[in-house]
Every structure is written in structure tokens, then in C-alpha cells.
PATOR-145520 format. One record per residue (C-alpha): x, z, y; residue number from 1. Coordinates in Angstrom, 3 decimals. Layout:
// residues N
<pt><c1>X</c1><c3>Z</c3><c2>Y</c2><titi>NUM</titi></pt>
...
//
This chain:
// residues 221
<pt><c1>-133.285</c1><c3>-72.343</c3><c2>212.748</c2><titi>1</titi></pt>
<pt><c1>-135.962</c1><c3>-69.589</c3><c2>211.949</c2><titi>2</titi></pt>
<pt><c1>-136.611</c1><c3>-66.413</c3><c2>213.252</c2><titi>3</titi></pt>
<pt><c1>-134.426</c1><c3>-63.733</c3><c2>211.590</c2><titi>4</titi></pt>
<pt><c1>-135.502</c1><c3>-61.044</c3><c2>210.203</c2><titi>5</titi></pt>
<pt><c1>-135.966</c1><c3>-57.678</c3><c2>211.591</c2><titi>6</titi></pt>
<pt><c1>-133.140</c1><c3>-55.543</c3><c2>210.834</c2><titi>7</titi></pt>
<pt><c1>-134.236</c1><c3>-52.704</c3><c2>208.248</c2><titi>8</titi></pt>
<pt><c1>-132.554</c1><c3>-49.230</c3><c2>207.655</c2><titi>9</titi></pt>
<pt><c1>-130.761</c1><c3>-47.993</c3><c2>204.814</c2><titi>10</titi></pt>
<pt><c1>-133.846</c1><c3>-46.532</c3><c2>203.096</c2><titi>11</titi></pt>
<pt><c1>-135.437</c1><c3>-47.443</c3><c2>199.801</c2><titi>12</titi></pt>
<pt><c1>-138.940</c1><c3>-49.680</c3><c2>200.247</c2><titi>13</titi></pt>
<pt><c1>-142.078</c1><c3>-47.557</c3><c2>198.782</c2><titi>14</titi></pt>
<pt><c1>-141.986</c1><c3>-50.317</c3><c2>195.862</c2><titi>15</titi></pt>
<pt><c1>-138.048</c1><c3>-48.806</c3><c2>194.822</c2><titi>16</titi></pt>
<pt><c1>-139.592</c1><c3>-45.527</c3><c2>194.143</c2><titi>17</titi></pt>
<pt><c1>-142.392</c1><c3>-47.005</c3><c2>192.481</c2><titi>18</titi></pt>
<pt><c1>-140.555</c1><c3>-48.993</c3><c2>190.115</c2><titi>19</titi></pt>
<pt><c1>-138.122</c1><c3>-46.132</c3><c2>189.418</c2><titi>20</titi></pt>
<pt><c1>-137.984</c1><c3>-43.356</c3><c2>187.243</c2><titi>21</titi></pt>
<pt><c1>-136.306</c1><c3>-40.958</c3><c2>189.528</c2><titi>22</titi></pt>
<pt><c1>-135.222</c1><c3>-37.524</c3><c2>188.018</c2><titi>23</titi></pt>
<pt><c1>-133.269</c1><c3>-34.189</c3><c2>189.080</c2><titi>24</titi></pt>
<pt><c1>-134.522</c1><c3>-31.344</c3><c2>191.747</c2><titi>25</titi></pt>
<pt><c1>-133.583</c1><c3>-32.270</c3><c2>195.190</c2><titi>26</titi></pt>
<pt><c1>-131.144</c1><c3>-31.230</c3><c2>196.996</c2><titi>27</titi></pt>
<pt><c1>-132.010</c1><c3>-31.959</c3><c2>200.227</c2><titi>28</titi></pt>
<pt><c1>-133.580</c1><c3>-34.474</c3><c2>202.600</c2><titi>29</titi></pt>
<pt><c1>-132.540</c1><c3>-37.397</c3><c2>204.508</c2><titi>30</titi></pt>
<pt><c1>-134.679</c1><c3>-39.181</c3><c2>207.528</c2><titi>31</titi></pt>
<pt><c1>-133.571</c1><c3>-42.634</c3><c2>208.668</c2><titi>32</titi></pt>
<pt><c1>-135.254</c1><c3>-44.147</c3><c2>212.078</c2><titi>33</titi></pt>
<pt><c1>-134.081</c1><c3>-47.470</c3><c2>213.728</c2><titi>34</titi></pt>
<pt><c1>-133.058</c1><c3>-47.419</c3><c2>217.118</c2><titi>35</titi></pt>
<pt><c1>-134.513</c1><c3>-50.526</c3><c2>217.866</c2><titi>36</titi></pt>
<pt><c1>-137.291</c1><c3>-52.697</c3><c2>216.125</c2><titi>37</titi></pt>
<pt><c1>-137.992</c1><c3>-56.416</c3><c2>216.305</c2><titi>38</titi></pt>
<pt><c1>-140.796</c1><c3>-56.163</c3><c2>213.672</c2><titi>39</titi></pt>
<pt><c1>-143.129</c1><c3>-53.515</c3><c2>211.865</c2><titi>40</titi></pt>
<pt><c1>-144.265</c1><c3>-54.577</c3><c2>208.263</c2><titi>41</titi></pt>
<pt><c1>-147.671</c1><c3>-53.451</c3><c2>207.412</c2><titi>42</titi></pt>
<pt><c1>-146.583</c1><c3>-51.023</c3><c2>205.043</c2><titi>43</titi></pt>
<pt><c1>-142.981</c1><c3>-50.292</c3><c2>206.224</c2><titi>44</titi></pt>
<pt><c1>-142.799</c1><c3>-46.210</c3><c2>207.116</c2><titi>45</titi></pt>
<pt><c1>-142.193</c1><c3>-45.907</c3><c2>210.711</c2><titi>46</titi></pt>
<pt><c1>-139.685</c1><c3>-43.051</c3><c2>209.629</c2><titi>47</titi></pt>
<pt><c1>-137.739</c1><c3>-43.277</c3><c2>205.941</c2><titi>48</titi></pt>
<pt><c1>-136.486</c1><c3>-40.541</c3><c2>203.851</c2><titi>49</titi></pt>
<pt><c1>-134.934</c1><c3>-39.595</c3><c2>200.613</c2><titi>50</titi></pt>
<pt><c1>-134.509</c1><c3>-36.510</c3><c2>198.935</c2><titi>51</titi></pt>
<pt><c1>-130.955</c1><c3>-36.447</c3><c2>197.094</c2><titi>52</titi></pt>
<pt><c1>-130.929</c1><c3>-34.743</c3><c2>193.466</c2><titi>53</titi></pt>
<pt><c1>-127.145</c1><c3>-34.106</c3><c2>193.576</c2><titi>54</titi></pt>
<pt><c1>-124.901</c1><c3>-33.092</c3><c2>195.734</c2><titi>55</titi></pt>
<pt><c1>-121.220</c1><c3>-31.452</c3><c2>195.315</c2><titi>56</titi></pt>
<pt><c1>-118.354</c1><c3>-30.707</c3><c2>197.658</c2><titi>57</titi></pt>
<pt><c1>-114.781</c1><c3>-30.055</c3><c2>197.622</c2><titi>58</titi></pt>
<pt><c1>-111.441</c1><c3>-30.077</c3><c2>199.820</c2><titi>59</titi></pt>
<pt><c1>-108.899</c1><c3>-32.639</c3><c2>199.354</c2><titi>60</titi></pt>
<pt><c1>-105.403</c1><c3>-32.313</c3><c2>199.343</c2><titi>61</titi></pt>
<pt><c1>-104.830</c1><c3>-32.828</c3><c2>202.971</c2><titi>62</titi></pt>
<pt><c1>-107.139</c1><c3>-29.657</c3><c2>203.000</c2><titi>63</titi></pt>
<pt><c1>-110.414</c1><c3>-31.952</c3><c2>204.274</c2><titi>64</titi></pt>
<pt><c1>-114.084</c1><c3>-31.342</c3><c2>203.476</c2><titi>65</titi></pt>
<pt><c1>-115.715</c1><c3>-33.663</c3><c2>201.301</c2><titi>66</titi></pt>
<pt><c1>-119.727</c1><c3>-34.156</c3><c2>200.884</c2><titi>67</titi></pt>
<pt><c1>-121.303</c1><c3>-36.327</c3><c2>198.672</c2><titi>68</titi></pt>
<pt><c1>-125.189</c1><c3>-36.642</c3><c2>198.497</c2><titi>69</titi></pt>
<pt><c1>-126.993</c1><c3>-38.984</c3><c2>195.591</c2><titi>70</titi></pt>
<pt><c1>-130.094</c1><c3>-40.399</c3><c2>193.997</c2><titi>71</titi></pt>
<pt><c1>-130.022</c1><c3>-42.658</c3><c2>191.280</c2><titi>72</titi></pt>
<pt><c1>-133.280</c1><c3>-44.246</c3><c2>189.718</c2><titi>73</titi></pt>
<pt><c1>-133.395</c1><c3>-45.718</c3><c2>186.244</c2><titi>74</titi></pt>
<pt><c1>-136.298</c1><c3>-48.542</c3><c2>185.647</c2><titi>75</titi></pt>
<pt><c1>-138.652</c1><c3>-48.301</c3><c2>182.973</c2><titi>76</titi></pt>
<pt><c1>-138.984</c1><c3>-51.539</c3><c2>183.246</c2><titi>77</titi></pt>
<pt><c1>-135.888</c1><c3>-54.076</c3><c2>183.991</c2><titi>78</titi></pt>
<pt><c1>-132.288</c1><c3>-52.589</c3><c2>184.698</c2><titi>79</titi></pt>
<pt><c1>-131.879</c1><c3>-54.938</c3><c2>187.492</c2><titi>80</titi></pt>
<pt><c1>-134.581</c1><c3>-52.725</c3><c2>189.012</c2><titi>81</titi></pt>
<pt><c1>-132.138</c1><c3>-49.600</c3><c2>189.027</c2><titi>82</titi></pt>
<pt><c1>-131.634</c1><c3>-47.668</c3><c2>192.169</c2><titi>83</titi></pt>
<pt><c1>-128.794</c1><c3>-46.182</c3><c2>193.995</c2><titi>84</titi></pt>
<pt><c1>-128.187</c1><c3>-44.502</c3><c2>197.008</c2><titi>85</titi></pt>
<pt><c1>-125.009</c1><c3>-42.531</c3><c2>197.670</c2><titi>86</titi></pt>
<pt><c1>-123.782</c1><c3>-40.642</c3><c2>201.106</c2><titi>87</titi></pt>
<pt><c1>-119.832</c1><c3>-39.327</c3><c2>201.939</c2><titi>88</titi></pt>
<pt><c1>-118.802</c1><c3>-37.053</c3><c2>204.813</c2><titi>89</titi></pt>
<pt><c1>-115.325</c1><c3>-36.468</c3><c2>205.325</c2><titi>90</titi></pt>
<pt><c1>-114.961</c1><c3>-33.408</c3><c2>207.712</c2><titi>91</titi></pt>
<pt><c1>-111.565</c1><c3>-32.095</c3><c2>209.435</c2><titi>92</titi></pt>
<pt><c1>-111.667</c1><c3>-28.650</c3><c2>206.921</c2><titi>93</titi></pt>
<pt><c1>-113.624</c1><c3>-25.224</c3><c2>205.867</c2><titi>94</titi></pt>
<pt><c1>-115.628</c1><c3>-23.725</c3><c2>208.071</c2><titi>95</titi></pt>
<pt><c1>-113.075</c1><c3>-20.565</c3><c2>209.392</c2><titi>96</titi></pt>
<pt><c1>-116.235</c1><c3>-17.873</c3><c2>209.639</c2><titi>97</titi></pt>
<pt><c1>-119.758</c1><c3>-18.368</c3><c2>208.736</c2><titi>98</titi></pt>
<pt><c1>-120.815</c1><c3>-21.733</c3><c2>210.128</c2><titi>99</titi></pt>
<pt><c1>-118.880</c1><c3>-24.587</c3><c2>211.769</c2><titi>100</titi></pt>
<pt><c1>-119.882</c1><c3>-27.383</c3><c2>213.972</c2><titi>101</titi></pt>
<pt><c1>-118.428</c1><c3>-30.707</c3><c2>213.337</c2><titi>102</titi></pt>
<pt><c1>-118.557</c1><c3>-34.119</c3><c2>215.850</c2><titi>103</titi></pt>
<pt><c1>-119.214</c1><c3>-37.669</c3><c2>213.975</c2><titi>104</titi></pt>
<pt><c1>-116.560</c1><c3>-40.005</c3><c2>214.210</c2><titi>105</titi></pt>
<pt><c1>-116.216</c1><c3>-43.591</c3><c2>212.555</c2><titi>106</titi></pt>
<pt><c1>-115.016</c1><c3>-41.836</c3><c2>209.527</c2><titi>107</titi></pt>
<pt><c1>-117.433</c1><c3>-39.267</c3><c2>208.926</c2><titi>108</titi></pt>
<pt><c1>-119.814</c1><c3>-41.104</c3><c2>207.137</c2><titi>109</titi></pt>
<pt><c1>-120.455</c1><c3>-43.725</c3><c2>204.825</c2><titi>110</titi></pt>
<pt><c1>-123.470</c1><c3>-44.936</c3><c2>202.810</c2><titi>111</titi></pt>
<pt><c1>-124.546</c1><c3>-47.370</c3><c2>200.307</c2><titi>112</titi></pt>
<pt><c1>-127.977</c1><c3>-47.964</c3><c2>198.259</c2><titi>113</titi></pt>
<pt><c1>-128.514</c1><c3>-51.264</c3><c2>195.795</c2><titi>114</titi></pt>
<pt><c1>-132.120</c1><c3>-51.878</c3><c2>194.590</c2><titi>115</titi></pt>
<pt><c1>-133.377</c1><c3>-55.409</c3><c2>192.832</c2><titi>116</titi></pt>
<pt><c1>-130.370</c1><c3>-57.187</c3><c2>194.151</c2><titi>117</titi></pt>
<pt><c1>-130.633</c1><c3>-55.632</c3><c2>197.673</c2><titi>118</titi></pt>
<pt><c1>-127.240</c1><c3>-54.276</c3><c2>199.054</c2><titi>119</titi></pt>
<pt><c1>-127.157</c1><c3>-52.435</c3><c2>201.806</c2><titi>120</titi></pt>
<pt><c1>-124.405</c1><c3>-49.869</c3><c2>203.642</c2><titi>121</titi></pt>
<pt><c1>-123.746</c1><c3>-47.769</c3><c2>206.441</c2><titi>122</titi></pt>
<pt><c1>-120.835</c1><c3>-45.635</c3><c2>208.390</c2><titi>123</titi></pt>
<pt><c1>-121.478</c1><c3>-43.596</c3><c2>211.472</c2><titi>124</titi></pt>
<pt><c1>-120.550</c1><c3>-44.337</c3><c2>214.957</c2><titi>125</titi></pt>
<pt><c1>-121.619</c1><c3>-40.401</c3><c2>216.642</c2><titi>126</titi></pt>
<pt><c1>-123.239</c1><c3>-37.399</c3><c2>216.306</c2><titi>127</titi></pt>
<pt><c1>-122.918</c1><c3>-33.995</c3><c2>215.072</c2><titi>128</titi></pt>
<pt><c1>-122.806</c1><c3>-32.158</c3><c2>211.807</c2><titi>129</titi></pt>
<pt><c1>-123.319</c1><c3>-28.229</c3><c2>211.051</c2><titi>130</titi></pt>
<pt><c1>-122.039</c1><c3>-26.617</c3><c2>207.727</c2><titi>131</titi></pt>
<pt><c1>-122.890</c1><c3>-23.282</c3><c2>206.673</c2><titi>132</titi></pt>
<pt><c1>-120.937</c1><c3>-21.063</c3><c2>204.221</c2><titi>133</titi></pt>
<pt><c1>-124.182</c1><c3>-19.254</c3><c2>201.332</c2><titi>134</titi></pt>
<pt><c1>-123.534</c1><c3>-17.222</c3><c2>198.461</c2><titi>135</titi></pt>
<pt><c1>-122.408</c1><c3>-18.442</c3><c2>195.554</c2><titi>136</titi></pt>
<pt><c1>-119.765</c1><c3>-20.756</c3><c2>196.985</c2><titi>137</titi></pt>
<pt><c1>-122.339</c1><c3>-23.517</c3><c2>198.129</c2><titi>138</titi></pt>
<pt><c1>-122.394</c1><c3>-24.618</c3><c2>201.394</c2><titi>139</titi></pt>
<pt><c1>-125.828</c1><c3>-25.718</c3><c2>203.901</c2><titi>140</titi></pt>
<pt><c1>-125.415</c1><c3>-28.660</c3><c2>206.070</c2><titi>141</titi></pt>
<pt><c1>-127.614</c1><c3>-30.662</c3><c2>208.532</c2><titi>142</titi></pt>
<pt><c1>-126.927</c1><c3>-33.460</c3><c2>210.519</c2><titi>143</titi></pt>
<pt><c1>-127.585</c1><c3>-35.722</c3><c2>213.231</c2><titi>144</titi></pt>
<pt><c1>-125.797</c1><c3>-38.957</c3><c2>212.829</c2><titi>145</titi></pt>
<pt><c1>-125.864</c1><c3>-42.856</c3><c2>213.801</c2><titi>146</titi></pt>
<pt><c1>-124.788</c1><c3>-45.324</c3><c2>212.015</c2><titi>147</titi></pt>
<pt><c1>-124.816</c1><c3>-48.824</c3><c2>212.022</c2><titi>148</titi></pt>
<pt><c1>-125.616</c1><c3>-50.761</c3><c2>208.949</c2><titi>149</titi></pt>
<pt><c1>-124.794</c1><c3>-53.945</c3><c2>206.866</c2><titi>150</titi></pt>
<pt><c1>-126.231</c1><c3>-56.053</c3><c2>204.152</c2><titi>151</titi></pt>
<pt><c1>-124.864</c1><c3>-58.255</c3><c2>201.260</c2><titi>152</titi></pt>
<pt><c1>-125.538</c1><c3>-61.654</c3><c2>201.014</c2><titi>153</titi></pt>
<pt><c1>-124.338</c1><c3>-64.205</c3><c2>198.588</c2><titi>154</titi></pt>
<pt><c1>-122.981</c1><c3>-67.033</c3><c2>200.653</c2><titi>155</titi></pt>
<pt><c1>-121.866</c1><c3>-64.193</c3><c2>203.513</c2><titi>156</titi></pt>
<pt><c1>-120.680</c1><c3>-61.862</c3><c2>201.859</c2><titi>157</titi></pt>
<pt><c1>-121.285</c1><c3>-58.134</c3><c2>204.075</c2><titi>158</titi></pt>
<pt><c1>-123.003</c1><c3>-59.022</c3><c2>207.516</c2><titi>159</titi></pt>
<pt><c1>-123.026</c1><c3>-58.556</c3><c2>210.641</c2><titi>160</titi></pt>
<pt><c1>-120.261</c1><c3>-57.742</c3><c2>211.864</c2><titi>161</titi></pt>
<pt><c1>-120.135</c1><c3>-53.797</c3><c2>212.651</c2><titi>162</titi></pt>
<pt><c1>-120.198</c1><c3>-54.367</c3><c2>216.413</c2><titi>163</titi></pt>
<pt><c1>-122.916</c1><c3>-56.040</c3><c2>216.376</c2><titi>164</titi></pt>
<pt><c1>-125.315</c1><c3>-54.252</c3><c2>213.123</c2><titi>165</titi></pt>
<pt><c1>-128.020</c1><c3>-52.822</c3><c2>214.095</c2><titi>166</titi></pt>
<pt><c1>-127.899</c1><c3>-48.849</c3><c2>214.681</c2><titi>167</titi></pt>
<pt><c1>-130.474</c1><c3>-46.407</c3><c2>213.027</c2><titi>168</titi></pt>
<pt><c1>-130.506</c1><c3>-42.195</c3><c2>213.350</c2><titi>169</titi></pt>
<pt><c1>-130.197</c1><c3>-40.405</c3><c2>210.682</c2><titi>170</titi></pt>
<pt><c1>-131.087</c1><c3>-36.691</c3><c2>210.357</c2><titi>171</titi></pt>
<pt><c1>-131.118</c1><c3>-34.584</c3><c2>207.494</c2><titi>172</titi></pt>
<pt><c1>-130.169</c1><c3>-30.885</c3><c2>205.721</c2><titi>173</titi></pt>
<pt><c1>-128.887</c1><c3>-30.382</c3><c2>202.345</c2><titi>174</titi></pt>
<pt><c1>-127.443</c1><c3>-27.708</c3><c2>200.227</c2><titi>175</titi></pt>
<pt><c1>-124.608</c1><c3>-28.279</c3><c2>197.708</c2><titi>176</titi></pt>
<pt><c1>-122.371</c1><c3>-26.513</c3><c2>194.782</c2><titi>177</titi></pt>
<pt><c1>-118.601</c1><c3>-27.388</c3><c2>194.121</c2><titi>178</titi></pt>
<pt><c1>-117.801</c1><c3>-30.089</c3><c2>192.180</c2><titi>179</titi></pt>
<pt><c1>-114.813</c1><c3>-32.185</c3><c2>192.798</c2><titi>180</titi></pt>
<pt><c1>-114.832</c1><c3>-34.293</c3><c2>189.195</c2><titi>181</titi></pt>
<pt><c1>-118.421</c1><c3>-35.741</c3><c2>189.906</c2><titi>182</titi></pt>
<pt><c1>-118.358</c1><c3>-35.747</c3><c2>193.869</c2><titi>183</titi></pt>
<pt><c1>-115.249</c1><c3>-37.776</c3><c2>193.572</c2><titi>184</titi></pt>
<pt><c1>-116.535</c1><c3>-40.794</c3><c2>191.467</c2><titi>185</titi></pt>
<pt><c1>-119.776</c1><c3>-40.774</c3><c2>193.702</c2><titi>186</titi></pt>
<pt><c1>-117.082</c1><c3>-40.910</c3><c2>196.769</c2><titi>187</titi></pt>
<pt><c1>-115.561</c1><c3>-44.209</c3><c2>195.322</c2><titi>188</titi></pt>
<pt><c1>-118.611</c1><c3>-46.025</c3><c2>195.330</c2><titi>189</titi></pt>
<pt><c1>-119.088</c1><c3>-45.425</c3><c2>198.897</c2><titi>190</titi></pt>
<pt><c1>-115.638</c1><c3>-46.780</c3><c2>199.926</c2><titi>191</titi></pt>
<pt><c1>-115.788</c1><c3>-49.954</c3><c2>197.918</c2><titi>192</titi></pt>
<pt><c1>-115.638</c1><c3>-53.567</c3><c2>198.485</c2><titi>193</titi></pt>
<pt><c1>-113.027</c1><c3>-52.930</c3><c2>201.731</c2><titi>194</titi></pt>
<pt><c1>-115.451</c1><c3>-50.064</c3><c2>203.603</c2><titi>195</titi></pt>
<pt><c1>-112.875</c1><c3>-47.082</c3><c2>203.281</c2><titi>196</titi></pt>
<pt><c1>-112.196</c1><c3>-45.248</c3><c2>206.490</c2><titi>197</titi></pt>
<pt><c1>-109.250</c1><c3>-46.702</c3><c2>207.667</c2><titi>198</titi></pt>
<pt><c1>-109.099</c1><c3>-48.457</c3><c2>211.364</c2><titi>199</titi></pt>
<pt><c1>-112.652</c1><c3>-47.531</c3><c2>211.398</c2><titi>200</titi></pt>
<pt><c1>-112.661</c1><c3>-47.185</c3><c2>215.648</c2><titi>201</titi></pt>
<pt><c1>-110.969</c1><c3>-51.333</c3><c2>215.629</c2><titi>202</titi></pt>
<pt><c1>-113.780</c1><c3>-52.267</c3><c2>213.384</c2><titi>203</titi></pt>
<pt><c1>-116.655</c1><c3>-50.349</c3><c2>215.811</c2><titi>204</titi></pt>
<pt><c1>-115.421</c1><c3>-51.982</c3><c2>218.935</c2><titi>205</titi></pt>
<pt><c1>-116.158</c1><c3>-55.211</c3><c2>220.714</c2><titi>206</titi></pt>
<pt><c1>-112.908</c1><c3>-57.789</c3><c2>219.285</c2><titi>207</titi></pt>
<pt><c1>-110.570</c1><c3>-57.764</c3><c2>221.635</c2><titi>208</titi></pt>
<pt><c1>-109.761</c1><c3>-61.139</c3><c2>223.919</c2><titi>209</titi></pt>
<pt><c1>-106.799</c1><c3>-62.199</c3><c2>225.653</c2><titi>210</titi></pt>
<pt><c1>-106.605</c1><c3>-64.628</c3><c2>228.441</c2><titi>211</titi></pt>
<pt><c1>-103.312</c1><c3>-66.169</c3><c2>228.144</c2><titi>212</titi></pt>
<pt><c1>-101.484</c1><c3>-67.812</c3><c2>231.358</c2><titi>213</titi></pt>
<pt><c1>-98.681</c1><c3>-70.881</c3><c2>230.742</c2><titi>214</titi></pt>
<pt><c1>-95.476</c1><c3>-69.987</c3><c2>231.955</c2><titi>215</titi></pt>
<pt><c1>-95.356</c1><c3>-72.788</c3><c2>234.559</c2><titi>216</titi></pt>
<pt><c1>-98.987</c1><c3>-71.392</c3><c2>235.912</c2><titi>217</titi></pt>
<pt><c1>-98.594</c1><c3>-70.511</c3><c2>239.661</c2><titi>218</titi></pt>
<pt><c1>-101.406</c1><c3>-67.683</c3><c2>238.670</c2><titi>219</titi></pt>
<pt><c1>-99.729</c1><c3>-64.023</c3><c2>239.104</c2><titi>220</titi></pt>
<pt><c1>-98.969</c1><c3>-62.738</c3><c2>235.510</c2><titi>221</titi></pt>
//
């Protein structure tokens, strides 16, 4: 078999934006960095970013925070060439005062981006996440988060295996307005296809193995 190829973060390539006719004001901005390389293409960006043009928030019932940050990018040239990239936090509630400081678990984030029949998502493993209350009922976050990512492939379906994707950093501040109706159909997207956040700590751990001893073994059970 081949050499396989270097694992890439959830980022768009310089060509998506190219190809895209990307519209909105942004509403923040979001670095990616791989932990580890095993390749540099010539014109890969040693650090990635995006600048989301929407982004709304809202409690559920269970009283939880909800983020969603997007960018969508229409071709002018083939559909297939469309681009989407959506994020989801799920905090544990409101900040109580003026600013709150939140730690990343499994199910804090999730992200997915498809470009020109590249699928790609992510969900965090650690890190931390501030939210600040502004006027006008919108709220300021930043974050420092990892996450470990996987792609889509026909005959695979989404690979690797979490325990084993490959982990990138992503940092990034945003500011965003209430908006349950459109937050919530952006939040779908990035729980599809079986990646909603439940037994997310079994799915980031090593599989478990059991030894098993025969009942007529002499060896001490």
C-alpha cells in the first residue's frame, strides 16, 4: 500500500474561497492549527481560518446554551462547488453575571464543512470557552478548543475512528444575536449522519478489551 495522506484540518483550501461567492458581514473568526503534521503542501496555510457571517444563540429547554457559527458559499460556477461550514457549542447555561468561563467536554463542540465532494467534521475533546453578556442581548465568545476530526469517504463511510483522528486547535472569538428558528436548523446539520452528542466520552476513548479466563483455567480470576 501507499503512503497516506497527511491528515488536513477542518478548514476550507484557498481554491473553496476562490470558487465561491461568499456573502454576509462576519461575525467572527475562527483559526484551525494541526497538532501534528506528516506533510506541508506548497500552498497549504500553515494556520487556517474562517470568518463566519452568521451566528445566533439561544437556551434550550433543559435551560442549556446553544451557539451556532456559519458560512455558506454559493458557486458562480457549478453547485457541486457550494460551500458549507457550520460550528455548535452546547454549554451547561447563561452566564449568572457578566462573563462566564466554560471547560470543553466531548459534547461541546461539533463541526462540519462540505466543499466539491469533500466532507469533513469535527467534535472537541478539551479546552476552554469564555462568553460574555453585551448590550443588546448578544453575547461575545472566544475559545480555545481541540478537536479531533473525520472525513467521508465513499467505500468507508466517516473515518478514522475518533480515537485515533488526528487532533487540530482551534481558537477563535465571535459575537452573536438571538435567534433560535435559524440557529436551530444550522444545529441539525451538525449532528447528522449519527454525530449527536450522546456517549461522546465511549466514542473518545481507546475500545475497551477484555481478557477472558476459561472456567477450568488454574489462572486466579
Amino acid at each position: 500500500m501507499g503512503k497516506p495522506p497527511p491528515a488536513r484540518y477542518v478548514v476550507p483550501p484557498a481554491l473553496a474561497l476562490v470558487a465561491a461567492c461568499l456573502t454576509g458581514c462576519s461575525v467572527g473568526r475562527v483559526q484551525v492549527l494541526p497538532l501534528l503534521r506528516s506533510d506541508i503542501q506548497k500552498r497549504e496555510p500553515l494556520i487556517g481560518s474562517i470568518d463566519p457571517h452568521e451566528g445566533w444563540y439561544w437556551q434550550s429547554e433543559k435551560g442549556t446554551l446553544h451557539i451556532v457559527l456559519a458560512r455558506r458559499g454559493h458557486s458562480l460556477i457549478d453547485k457541486n462547488l457550494d460551500f458549507t461550514w457550520i460550528m455548535s457549542l452546547v454549554l451547561e447555561d447563561m452566564p449568572a453575571g457578566r462573563e462566564r468561563l466554560y471547560r470543553v467536554t466531548p459534547r461541546t463542540l461539533r463541526l462540519c464543512q462540505s466543499h466539491a465532494g469533500d466532507h469533513r467534521r469535527a467534535k472537541s475533546t478539551s479546552g476552554v470557552v469564555v462568553i460574555e453578556r453585551l448590550a443588546g442581548g448578544r453575547l461575545k465568545g472566544r475559545f480555545h478548543i481541540l478537536v479531533r476530526q473525520q472525513q467521508f469517504t465513499v467505500l468507508g463511510g466517516w473515518g478514522p475512528s475518533l480515537y485515533r483522528a488526528p487532533t487540530s486547535i482551534m481558537i477563535g472569538d465571535f459575537v452573536v444575536a438571538r435567534g433560535r428558528t435559524p440557529g436551530e436548523r444550522l444545529f441539525k446539520e451538525t449532528e447528522a449522519d449519527g454525530f449527536d452528542r450522546v456517549a461522546d466520552e465511549i466514542a473518545l476513548t481507546q475500545p475497551f478489551r477484555r481478557v477472558l479466563v476459561p472456567a477450568t483455567s488454574t489462572a486466579p480470576h
